[in-house]
C-alpha positions as CSV (number, residue, x, y, z in Angstrom):
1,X,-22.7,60.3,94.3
2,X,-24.6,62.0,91.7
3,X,-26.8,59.9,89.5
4,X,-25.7,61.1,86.5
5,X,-22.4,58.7,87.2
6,X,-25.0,55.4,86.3
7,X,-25.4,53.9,82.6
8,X,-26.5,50.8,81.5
9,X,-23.5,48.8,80.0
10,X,-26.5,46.8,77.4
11,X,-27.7,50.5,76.3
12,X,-24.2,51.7,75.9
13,X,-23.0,48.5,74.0
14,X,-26.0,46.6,73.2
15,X,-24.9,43.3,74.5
16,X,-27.1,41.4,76.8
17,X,-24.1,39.9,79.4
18,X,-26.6,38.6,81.5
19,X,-27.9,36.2,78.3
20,X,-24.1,35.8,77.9
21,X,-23.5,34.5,80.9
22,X,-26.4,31.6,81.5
23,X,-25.5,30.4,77.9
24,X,-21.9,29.7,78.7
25,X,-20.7,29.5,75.2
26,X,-16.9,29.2,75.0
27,X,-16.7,31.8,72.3
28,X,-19.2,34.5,73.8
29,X,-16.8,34.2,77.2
30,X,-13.9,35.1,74.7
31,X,-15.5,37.8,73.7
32,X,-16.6,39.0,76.9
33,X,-12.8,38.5,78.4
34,X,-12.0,41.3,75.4
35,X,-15.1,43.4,77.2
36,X,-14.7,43.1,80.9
37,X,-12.6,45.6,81.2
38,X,-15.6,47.6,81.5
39,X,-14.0,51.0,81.6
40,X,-12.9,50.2,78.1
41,X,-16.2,48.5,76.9
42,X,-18.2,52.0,77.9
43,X,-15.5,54.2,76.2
44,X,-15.3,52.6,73.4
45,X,-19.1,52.4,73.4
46,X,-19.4,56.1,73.7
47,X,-17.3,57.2,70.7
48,X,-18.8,54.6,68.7
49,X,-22.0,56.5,69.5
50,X,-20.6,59.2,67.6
51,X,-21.9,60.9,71.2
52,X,-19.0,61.8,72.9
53,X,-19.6,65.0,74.3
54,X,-23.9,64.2,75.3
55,X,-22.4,61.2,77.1
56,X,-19.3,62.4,78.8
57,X,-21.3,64.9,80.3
58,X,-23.7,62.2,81.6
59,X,-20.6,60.5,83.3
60,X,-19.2,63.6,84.4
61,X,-16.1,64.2,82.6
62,X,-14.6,65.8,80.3
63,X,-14.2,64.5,76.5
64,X,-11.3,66.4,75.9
65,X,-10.7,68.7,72.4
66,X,-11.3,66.9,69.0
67,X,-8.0,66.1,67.9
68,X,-6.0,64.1,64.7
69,X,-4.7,61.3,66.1
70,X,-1.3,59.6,65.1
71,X,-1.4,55.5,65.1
72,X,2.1,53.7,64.7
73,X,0.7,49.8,65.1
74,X,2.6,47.0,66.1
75,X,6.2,49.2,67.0
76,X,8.7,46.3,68.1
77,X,9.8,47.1,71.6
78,X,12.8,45.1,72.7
79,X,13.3,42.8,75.6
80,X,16.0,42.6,77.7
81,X,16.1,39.0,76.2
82,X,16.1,39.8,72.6
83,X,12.5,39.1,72.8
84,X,10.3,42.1,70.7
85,X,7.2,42.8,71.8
86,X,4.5,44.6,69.4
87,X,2.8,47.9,70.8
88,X,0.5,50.4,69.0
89,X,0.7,53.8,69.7
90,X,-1.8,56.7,69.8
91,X,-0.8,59.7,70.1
92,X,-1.7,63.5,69.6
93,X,-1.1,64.1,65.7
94,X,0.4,67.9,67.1
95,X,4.6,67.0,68.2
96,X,5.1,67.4,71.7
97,X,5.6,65.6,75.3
98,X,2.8,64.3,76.6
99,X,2.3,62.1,79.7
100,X,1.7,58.2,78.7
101,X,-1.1,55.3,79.7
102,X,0.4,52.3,79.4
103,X,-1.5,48.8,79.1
104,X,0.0,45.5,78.6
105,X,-2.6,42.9,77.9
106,X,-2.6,39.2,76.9
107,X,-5.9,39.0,75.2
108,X,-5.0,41.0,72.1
109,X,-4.9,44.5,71.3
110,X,-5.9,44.0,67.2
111,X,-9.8,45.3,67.7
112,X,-11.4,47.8,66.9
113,X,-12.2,49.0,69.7
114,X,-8.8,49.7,71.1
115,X,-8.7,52.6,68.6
116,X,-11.6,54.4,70.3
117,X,-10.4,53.7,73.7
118,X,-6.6,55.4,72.7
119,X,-8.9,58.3,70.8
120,X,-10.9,59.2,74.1
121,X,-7.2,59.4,75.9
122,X,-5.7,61.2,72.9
123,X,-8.2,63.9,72.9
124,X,-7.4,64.8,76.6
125,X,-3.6,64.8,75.5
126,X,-2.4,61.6,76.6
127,X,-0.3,59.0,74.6
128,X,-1.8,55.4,74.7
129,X,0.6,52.6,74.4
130,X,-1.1,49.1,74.1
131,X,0.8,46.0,74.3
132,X,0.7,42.5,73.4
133,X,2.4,40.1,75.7
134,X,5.1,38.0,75.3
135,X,3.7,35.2,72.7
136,X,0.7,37.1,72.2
137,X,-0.2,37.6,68.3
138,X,1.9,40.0,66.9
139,X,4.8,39.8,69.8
140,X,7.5,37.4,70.1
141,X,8.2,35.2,72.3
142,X,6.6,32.1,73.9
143,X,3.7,32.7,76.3
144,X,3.6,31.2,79.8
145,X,1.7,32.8,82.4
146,X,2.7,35.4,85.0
147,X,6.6,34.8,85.2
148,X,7.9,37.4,82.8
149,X,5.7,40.2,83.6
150,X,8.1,42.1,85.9
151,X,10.9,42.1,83.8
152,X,8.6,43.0,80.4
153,X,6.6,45.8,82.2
154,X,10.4,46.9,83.6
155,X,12.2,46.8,79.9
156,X,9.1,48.2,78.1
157,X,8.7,51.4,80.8
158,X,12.8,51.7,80.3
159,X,11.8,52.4,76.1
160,X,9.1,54.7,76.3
161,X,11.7,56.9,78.7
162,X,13.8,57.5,75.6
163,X,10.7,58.7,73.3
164,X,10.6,62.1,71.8
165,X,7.0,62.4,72.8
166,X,7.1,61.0,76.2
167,X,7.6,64.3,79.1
168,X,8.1,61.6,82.3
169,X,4.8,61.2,83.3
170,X,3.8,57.2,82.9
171,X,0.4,55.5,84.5
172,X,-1.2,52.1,83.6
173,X,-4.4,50.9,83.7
174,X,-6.7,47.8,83.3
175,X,-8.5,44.6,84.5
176,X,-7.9,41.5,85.8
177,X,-5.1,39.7,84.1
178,X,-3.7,43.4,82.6
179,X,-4.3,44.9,86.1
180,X,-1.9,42.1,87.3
181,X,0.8,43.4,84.8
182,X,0.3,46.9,86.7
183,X,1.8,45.9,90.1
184,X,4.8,43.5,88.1
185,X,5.4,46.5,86.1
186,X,5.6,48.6,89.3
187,X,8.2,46.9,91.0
188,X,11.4,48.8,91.6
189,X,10.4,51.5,89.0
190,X,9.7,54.5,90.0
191,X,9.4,55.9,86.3
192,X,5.3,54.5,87.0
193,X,3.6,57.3,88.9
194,X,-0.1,56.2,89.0
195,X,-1.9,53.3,88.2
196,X,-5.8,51.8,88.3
197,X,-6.0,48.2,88.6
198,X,-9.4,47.2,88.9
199,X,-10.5,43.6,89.4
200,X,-7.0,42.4,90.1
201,X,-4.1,41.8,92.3
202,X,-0.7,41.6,92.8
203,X,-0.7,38.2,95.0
204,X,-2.1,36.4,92.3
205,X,-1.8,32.9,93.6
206,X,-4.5,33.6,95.7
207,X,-6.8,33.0,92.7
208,X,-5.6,29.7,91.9
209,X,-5.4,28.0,95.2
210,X,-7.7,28.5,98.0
211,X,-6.8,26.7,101.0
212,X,-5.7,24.4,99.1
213,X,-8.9,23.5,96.3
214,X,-8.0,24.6,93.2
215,X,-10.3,27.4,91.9
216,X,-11.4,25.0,88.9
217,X,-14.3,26.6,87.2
218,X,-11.7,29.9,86.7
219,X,-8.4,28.0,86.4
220,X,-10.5,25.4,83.8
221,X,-12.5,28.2,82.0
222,X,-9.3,31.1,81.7
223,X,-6.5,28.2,80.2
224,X,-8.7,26.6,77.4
225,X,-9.8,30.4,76.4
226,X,-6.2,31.2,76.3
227,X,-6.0,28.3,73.8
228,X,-7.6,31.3,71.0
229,X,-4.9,33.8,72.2
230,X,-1.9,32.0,72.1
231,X,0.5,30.9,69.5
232,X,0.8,27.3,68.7
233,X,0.7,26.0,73.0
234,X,-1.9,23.3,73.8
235,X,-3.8,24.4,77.2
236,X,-6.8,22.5,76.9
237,X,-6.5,21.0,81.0
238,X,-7.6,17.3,81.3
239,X,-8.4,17.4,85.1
240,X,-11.1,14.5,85.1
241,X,-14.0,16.9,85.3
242,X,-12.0,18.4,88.8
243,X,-11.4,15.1,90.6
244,X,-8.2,15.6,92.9
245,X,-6.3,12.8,94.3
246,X,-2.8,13.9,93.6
247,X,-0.3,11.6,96.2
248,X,1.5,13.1,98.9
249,X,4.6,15.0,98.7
250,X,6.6,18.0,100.6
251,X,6.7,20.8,97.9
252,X,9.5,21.8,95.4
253,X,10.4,24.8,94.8
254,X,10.2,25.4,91.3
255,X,12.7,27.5,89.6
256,X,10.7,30.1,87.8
257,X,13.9,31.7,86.6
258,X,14.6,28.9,84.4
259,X,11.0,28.8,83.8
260,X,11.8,32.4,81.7
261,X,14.8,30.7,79.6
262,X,13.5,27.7,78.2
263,X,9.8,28.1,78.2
264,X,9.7,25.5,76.2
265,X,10.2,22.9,78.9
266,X,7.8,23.6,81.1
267,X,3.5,23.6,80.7
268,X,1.9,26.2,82.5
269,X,0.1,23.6,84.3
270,X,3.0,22.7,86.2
271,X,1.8,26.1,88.5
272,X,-1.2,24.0,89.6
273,X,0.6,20.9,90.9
274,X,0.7,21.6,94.3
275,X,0.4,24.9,96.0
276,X,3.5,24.9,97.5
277,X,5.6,24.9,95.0
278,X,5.1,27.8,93.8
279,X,3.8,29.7,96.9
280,X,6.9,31.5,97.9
281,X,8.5,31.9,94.6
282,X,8.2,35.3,92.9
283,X,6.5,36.5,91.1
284,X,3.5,34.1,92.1
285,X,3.8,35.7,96.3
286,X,3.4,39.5,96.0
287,X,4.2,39.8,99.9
288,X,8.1,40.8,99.6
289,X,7.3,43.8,96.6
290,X,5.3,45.9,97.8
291,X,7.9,47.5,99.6
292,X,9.3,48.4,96.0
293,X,6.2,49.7,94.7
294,X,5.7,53.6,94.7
295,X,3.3,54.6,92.5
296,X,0.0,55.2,93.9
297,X,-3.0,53.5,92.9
298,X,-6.8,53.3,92.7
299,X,-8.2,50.1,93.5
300,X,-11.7,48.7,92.1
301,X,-12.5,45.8,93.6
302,X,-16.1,43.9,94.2
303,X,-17.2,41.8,97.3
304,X,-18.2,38.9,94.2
305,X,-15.0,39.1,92.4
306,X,-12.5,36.2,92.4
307,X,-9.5,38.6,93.4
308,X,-11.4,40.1,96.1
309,X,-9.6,39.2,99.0
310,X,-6.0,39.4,97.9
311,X,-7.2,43.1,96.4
312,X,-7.9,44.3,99.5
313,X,-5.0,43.2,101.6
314,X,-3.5,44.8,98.0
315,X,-4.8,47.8,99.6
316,X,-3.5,46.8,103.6
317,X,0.3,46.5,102.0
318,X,0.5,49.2,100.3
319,X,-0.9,51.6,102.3
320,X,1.7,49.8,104.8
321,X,4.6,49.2,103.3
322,X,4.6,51.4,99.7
323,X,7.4,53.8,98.8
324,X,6.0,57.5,99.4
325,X,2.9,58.4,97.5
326,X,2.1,55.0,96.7
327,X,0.5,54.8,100.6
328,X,-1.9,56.8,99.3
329,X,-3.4,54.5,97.3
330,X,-7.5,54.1,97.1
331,X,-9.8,51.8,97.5
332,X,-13.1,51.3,95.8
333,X,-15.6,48.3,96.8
334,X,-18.9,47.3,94.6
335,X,-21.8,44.6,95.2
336,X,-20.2,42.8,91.8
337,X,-18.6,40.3,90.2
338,X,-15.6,40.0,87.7
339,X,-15.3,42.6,85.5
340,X,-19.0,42.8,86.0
341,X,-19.8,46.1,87.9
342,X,-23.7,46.1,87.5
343,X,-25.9,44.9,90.6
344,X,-29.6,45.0,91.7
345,X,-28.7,46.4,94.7
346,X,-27.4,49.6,92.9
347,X,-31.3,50.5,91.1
348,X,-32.8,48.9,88.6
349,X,-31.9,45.6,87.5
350,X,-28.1,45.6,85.5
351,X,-28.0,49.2,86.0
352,X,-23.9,49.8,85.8
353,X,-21.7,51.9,88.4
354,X,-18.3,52.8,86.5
355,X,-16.3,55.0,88.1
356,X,-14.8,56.4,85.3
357,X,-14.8,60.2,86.6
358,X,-12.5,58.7,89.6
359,X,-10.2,56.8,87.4
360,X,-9.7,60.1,84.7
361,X,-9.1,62.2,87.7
362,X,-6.5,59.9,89.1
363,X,-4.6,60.1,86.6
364,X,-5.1,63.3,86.1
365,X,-4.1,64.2,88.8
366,X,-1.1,62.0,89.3
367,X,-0.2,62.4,85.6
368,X,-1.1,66.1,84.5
369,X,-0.6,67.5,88.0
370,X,-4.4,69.0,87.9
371,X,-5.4,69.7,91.3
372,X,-9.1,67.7,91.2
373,X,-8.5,66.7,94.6
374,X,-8.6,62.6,93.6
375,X,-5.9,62.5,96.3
376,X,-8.1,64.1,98.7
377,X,-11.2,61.6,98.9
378,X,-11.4,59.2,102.1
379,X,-9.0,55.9,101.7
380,X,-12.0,53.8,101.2
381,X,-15.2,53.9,99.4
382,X,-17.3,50.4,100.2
383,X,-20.8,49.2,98.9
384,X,-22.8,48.1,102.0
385,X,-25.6,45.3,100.7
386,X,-28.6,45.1,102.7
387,X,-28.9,48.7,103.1
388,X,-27.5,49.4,99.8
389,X,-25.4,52.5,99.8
390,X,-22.1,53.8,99.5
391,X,-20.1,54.4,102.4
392,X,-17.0,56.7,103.2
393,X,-13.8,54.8,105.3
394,X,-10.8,55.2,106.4
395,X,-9.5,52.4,106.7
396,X,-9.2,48.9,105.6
397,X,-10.4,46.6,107.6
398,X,-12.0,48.9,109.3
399,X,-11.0,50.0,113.0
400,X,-14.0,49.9,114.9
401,X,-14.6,46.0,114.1
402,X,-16.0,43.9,116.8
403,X,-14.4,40.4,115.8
404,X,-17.8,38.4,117.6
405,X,-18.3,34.3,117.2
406,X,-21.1,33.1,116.5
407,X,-21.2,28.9,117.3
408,X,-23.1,26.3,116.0
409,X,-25.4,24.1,117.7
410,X,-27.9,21.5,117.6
411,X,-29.3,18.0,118.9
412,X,-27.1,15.8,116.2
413,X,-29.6,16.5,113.3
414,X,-28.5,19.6,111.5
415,X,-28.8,18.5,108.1
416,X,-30.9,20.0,105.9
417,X,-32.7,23.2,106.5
418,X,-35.6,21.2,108.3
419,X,-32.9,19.9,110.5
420,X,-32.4,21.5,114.0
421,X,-28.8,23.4,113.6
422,X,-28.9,26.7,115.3
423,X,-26.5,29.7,115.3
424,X,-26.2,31.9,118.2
425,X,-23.7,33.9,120.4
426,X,-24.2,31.0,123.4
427,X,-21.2,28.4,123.3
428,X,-22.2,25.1,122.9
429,X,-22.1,23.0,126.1
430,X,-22.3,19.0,125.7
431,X,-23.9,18.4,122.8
432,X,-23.3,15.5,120.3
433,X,-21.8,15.9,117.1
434,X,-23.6,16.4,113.5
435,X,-22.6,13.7,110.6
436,X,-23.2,13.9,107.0
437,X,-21.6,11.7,104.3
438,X,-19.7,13.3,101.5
439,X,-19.9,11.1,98.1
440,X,-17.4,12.9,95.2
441,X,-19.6,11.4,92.3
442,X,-22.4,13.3,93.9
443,X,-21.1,17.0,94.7
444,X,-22.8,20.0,96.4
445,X,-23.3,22.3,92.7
446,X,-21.9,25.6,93.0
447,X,-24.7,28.4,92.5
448,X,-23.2,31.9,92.5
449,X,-19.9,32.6,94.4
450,X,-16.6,34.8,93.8
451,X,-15.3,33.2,90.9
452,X,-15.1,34.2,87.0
453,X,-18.5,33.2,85.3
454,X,-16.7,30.3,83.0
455,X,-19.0,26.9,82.4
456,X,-22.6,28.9,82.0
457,X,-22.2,29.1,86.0
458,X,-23.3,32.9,87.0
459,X,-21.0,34.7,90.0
460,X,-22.1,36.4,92.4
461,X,-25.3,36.4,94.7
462,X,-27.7,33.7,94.4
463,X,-30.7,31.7,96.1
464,X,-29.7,28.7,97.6
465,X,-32.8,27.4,98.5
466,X,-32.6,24.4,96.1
467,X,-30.0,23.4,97.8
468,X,-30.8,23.6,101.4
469,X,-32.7,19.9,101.0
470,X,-29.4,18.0,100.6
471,X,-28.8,15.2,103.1
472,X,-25.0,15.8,103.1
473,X,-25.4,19.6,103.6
474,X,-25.3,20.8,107.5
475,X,-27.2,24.3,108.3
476,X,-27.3,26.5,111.2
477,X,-29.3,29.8,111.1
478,X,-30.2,32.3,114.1
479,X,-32.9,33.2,115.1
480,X,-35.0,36.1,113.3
481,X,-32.7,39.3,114.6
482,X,-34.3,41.4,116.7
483,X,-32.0,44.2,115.4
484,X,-30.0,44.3,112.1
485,X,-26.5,43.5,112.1
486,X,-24.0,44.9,110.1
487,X,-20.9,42.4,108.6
488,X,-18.2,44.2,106.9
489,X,-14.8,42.8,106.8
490,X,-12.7,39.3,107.1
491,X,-14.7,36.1,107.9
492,X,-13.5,33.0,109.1
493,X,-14.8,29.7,110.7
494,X,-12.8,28.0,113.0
495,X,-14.2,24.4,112.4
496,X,-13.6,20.6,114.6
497,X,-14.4,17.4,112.3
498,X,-13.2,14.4,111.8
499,X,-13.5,12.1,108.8
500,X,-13.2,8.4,108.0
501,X,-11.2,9.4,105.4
502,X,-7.3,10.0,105.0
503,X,-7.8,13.5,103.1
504,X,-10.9,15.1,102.5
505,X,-12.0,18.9,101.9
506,X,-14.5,20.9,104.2
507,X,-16.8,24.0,103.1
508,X,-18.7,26.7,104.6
509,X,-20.8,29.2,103.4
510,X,-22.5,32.5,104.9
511,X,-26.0,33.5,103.7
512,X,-28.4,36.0,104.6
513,X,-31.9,34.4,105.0
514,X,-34.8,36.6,104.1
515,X,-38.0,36.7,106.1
516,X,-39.7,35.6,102.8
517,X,-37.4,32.3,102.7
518,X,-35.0,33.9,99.9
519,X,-31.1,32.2,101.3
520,X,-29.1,34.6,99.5
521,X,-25.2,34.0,99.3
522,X,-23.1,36.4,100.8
523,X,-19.3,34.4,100.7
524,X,-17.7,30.8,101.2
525,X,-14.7,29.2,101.7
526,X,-13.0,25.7,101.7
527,X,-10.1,24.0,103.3
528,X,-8.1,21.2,102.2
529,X,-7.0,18.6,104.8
530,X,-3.8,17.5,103.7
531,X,-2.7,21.5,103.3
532,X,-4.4,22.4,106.6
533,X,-1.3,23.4,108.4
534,X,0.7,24.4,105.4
535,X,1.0,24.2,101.5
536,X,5.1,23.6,101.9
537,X,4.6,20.6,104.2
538,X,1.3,18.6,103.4
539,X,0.2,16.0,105.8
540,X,-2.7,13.2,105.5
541,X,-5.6,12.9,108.2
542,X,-5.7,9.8,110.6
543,X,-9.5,8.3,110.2
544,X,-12.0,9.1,113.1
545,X,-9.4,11.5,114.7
546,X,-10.7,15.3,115.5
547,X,-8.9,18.1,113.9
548,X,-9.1,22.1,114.0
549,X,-9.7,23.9,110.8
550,X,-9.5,27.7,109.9
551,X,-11.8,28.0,106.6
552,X,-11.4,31.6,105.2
553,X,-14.3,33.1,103.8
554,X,-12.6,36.1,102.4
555,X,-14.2,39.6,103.3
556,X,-18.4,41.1,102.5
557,X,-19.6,44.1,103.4
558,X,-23.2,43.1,104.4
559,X,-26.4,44.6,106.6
560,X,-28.5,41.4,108.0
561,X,-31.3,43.6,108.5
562,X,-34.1,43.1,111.4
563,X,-36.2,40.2,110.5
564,X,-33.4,38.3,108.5
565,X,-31.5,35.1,109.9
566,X,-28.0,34.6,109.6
567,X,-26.9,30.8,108.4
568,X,-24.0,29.3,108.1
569,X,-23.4,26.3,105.7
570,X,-21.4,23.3,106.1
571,X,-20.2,20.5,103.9
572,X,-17.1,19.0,101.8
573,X,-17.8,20.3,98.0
574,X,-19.2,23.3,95.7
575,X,-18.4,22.0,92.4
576,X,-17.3,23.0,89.8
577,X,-15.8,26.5,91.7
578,X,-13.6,24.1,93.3
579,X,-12.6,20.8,92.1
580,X,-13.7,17.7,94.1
581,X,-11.3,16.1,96.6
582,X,-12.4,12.1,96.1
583,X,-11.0,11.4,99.6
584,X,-8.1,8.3,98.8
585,X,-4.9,10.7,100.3
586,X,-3.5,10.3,96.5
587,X,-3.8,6.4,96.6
588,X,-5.2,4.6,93.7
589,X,-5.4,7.4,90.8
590,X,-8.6,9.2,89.9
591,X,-10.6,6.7,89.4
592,X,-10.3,5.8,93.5
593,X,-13.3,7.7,94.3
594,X,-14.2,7.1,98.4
595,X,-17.3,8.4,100.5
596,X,-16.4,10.0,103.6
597,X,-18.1,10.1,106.6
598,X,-18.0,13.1,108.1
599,X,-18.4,14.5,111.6
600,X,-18.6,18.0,112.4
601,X,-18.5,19.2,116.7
602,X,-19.7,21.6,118.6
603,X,-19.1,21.4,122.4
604,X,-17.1,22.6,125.3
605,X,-14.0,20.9,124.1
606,X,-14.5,21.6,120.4
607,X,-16.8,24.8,119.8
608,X,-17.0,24.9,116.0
609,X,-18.0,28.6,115.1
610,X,-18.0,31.5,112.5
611,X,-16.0,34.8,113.5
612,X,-17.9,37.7,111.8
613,X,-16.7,41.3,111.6
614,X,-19.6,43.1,112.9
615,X,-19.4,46.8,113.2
616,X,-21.6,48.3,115.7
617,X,-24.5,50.7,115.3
């Protein structure tokens, strides 16, 4: 990739997000939601430069012709409910049909800076239509996440059909929660031909229960922002600083339909009750819809980001199971975190990859019909950290995989880095058991991870070395490798432990351990014992009994070069990313707080291990 394509976001926009992000302020995380959309932050950067064409040629595209611009703010769409939903307009001053970028947003589209994002599109003769969502400022409506998006994205496409200026040709595009209103938008309606949704996913209940934990730090951190966005709802969670001890109970189903007619009963906590409830119940499970879906689209994702996983089976579906051109959708992967695509690994420190020539030649091409050849380029573009370059792929994940465990072992005393917990291809033969006891009041803190930065508590890549002291933390590391060993795909560790304890959670963690002592993370994972077989059909632990465990640690794309070790963590907590399981089984309320004593195996009958995607060389 040509140089030319990097920029530093602080020298375009002269906001230090790495301060940002240590501070933890409530307000400056407001602000950045408005900005992580980066694609937008760097537009609107450039124009505010005054710049437009010194700069577009730095990024390698084209600034389009100066133009007049026509703004028609806050136009009341209608609802199929009544409901009216306010939308600005930008379009080319000059009457005609023009194809249309739609983006539907819940964060507010009354900035500035939206009017320099519509004037880039404008001046390359597209009309921009940014919308408020339901209960958003200047729309109607009551605002409760996720449930009306489908049929809002569906009513709003079904207006801009009849406009005078519109010529057929609609795309969308955006971030995170308004990359989310893409694929509900998409469903059954073909009038969407192209779409970029970049740090997002369809299957977005992935993002608020992971096997089981609730993602607190982003669940905690994204409702008491919405607090500033919303009109008149109280949000603010009261979750006793992420202590879980709900009681036991077969899930619900909740009836989301009636969820959309009287908002008014229902909290938008009640989605985070219990992961079955809402697990199967559109539009919170994505997996029957893609199937409708046939716009194509090009996916940004990054091996840090909190919708990571479920983006790239995103990808898997609907390159699967889309309606015609939509399976041949894109994939783009990055060393980053939310809405954050800036990494180390890419050059010099905070130096920003935005792939904004690929996105404006999607839609060109999808759009405007220009033949760029955006259609043309391989399926998959992924980051490789370690080695640190851009790779081309086919396929996702990728075919040549070799799916290789690699098991723990040791002489009882793993814990702690000093302890004597080894990794290695060998199964374990009869060896006794590791033990470590989990105390809720005294959790293993989270440092980096794939989560939203909320709480002052950095994403991403860290050293865990402070951590690696902890009596209650269990560590197993190869060797120094001989050769490098590339890991690029889905990770899982298949896990036997018992606790004294009725429920409980365990946690693992893969990090690459440099030869200078540096533990980096590369993912983690977590299970919840009472949701280890299902989320529809919970079940308590019996004390001292042994049980099998699948923790998913999501996907990386990751070169262990010679020289490095390859560890695997183990324990029951990473607070605050997840909140803390106080071990009771839901007896006592949350002030019931219980140590476990755990017990974690590794023999012939029980051969705990990590299954890593290792491509060969």
């Amino acid at each position: 990739m040509n140089k030319k394509s990097f920029i530093s976001l602080e020298d375009m926009v002269g906001i230090d997000f790495n301060l940002m992000e240590m501070e933890g302020n409530r307000m400056k995380e407001r602000v950045f939601r408005r900005f992580y959309f980066v694609f937008f932050v760097l537009v609107s950067g450039v124009l505010l430069s005054g710049c437009v064409r010194t700069v577009s040629n730095i990024l390698q595209i084209d600034p389009g012709k100066p133009t007049l611009m026509k703004v028609e703010k806050n136009v009341m769409v209608p609802m199929r409910d009544g409901v009216r939903l306010a939308t600005d307009i930008y379009r080319p001053r000059k009457e005609g049909r023009y194809p249309a970028i739609l983006s539907r947003i819940p964060y507010g589209t009354d900035t500035d800076m939206y009017r320099y994002i519509a004037k880039y599109f404008v001046r390359n003769g597209y009309v921009v239509l940014l919308q408020d969502c339901r209960g958003i400022e200047n729309s109607e409506g009551t605002w409760f996440p996720l449930i009306y998006e489908i049929d809002d994205g569906k009513d709003t496409t079904e207006w801009i059909k009849k406009q005078a200026w519109y010529d057929g040709n609609l795309g969308m595009i955006g971030g995170s929660y308004f990359g989310y209103t893409q694929w509900e938008a998409a469903v059954d309606n073909p009038e969407i031909k192209a779409m970029v949704p970049i740090f997002t996913s369809g299957d977005i209940r992935r993002i608020i229960i992971n096997g089981g934990a609730l993602e607190f730090i982003m669940v905690e951190g994204w409702l008491t922002g919405m607090e500033g966005q919303t009109t008149d709802q109280d949000l603010a969670p009261d979750w006793a600083e992420g202590f879980y001890n709900y009681p036991l109970r077969p899930a619900m189903r909740m009836d989301l339909e009636d969820g959309k007619k009287h908002p008014e009963n229902y909290s938008p906590m009640i989605l985070l009750d219990h992961p079955g409830d809402t697990d199967q119940e559109l539009p919170m499970n994505y997996n029957t819809l893609y199937k409708t879906v046939s716009a194509p689209s090009l996916l940004i994702s990054g091996w840090f980001d909190q919708f990571e996983q479920p983006q790239l089976d995103d990808f898997t579906r609907i390159r699967q199971e889309g309606i015609g051109d939509a399976r041949k959708t894109r994939l783009i992967v990055g060393p980053w975190t939310h809405g954050k695509p800036m990494s180390e690994n890419e050059g010099k420190l905070a130096s920003t990859r935005f792939f904004i020539k690929e996105s404006v030649d999607w839609l060109d091409y999808w759009l405007k019909g220009i033949k760029n050849g955006a259609a043309d380029e391989a399926p998959v573009k992924i980051f490789v950290m370690g080695e640190n370059l851009w790779r081309d792929e086919n396929e996702w994940p990728l075919a040549r995989t070799r799916y290789t465990p690699y098991y723990i072992h040791s002489d009882g005393n793993a814990n702690t880095d000093y302890g004597d917990g080894i990794l290695s291809l060998e199964k374990p033969g009869n060896e006794p058991p590791d033990k470590f006891k989990y105390d809720p009041n005294d959790p293993m803190p989270t440092i980096g991870g794939t989560f939203q930065p909320f709480t002052g508590v950095p994403a991403g890549s860290f050293d865990q070395r402070e951590l690696l002291h902890r009596p209650d933390l269990l560590v197993y590391q190869t060797e120094p490798l001989k050769e490098g060993v590339e890991v690029t795909g889905p990770i899982s560790v298949t896990l036997y432990a018992s606790s004294s304890a009725r429920d409980t959670d365990f946690t693992a963690m893969l990090i690459d351990v440099h030869p200078d002592g540096r533990a980096m993370y590369i993912q983690d994972g977590i299970i919840r014992a009472r949701y280890r077989d299902s989320y529809q059909n919970p079940s308590l632990i019996e004390p001292g009994k042994v049980y099998k465990y699948t923790i998913h640690l999501w996907s990386t794309s990751n070169y262990f070069a010679k020289g490095h070790r390859i560890m695997l963590e183990i324990t029951s907590s990473n607070f605050p990313q997840y909140d803390r399981n106080i071990n009771a089984g839901g007896e006592g309320g949350k002030d019931n707080i219980i140590i476990a004593e755990q017990t974690v195996f590794h023999n012939t009958q029980y051969p705990t291990h990590i299954t890593l995607p290792v491509i060969p060389r």
